[in-house]
C-alpha positions in Angstrom: 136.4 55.1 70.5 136.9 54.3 66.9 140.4 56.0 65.6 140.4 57.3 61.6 142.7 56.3 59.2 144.3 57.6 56.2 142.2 57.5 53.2 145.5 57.2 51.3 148.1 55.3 53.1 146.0 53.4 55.7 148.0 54.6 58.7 146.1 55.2 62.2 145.5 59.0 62.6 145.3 61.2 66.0 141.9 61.9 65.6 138.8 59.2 66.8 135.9 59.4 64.8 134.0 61.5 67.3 136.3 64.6 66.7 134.4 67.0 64.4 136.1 68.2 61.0 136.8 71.6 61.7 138.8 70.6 64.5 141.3 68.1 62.9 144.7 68.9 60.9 144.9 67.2 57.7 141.0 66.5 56.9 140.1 66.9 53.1 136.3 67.8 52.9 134.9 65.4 50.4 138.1 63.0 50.3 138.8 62.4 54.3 141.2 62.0 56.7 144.9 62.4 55.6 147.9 61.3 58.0 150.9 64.1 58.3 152.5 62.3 56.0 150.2 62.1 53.0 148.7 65.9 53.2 152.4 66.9 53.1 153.0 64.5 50.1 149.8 65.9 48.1 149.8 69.5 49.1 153.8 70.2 50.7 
């Protein structure tokens, strides 16, 4: 399966796209996938 990426950086994420939203860490509704990295940067 497909994985996501960060729509920020670009770097592979956990999740494949087949994982719903509501079960991911880090997924901005409207914006995407964010790595660990990123959602820390953006909301610490």
């Amino acid at each position: 399966m497909e994985k996501e990426y960060c729509v920020k950086c670009g770097k592979e994420t956990p999740y494949t796209k087949d994982v719903p939203i509501d079960q991911r860490d880090c997924y901005i509704e409207g914006a995407g996938q964010l790595c660990d990295d990123c959602f820390i940067e953006i909301y610490g």
